[in-house]
N, C-alpha and C positions, 0 to 999 in steps of 0.2 A: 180153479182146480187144475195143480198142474198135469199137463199132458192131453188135456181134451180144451181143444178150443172152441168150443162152443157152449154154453152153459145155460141154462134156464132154472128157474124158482118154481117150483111146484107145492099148490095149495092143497095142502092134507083136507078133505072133505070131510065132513061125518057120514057119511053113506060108504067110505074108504074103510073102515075101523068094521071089526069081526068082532066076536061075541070074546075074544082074549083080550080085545082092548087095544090091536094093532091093528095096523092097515093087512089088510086082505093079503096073502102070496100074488093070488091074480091081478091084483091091479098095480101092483109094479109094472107089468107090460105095457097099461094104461100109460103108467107116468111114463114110460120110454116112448110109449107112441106120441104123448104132449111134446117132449125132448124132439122127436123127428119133427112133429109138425109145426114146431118153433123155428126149429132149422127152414126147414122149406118156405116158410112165410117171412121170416124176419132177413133173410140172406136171397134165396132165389127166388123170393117175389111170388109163391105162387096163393094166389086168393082165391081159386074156386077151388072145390071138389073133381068138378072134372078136369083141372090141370095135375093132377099126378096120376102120372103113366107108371107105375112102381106096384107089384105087389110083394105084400109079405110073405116070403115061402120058407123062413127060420127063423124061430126066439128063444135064445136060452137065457136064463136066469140063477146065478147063484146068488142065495142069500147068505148076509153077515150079519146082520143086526133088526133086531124090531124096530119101524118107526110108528112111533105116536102120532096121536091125536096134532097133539103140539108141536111138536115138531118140526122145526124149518127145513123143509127139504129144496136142495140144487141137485139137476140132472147135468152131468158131462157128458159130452158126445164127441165122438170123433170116427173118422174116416180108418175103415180097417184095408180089406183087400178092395182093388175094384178087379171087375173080369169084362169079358167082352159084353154079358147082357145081366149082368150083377154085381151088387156092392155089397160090402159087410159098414154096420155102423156098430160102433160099442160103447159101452154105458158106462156110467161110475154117477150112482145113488147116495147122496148124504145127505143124512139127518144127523142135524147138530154140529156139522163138520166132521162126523165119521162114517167113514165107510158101512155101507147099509147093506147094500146088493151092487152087482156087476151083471151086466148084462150085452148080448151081441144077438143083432139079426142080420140076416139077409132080404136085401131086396133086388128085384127081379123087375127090368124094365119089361115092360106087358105094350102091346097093341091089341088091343080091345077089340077093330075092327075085325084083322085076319086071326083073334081069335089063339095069340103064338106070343115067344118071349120075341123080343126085339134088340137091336144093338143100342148099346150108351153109346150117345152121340160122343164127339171127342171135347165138343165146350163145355158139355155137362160131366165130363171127368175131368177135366184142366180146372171149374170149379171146386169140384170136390177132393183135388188134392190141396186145396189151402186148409183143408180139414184132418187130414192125413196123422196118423200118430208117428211122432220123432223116431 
């Protein structure tokens, strides 16, 4: 997918599919959240639950096309803004090789402990600019 370096395959469920016969609006977010958690396990290693310090505080979605049942779907991802304790990622949804939906969130480095956002370390951005869009 040109422009997003990162990609993953997303398997249409039948629990995905609404009484029209497409997959749900809502679970687009789903596939985007699959898309991050792809990234974060397959590139930064992280295998538990309690290794991501990140919350979600934005998702927008626009839709372009229904996907089906059948449907092969890939999620592209890529690196939008980063900020001192936030990043944007953004999406690009195809089924069948066309453009489905587009989508971008924000995430927010969190400390749990004290409870507050926190700062992006500077190796955890130096990572995430290899993901950066052109």
């Amino acid at each position: 997918m040109d422009g997003y370096p990162f990609e993953t395959e997303i398997q249409v469920r039948f629990r995905d599919i609404d009484a029209m016969g497409h997959v749900n609006n809502v679970v687009y977010g789903t596939y985007f959240e699959m898309a991050r958690e792809a990234l974060f396990r397959e590139v930064f290693g992280v295998t538990e639950a309690t290794d991501f310090t990140f919350i979600l505080a934005r998702l927008e979605m626009d839709f372009r096309r229904p996907v089906r049942y059948e449907d092969r779907v890939r999620v592209g991802l890529r690196v939008g803004e980063v900020g001192r304790t936030s990043f944007t990622f953004e999406y690009r949804l195809e089924a069948e090789g066309e453009l489905a939906a587009e989508g971008r969130s924000v995430q927010v480095c969190y400390d749990y402990a004290a409870k507050a956002k926190a700062p992006l370390s500077e190796a955890f951005k130096a990572r995430l600019a290899a993901f950066r869009k052109a």
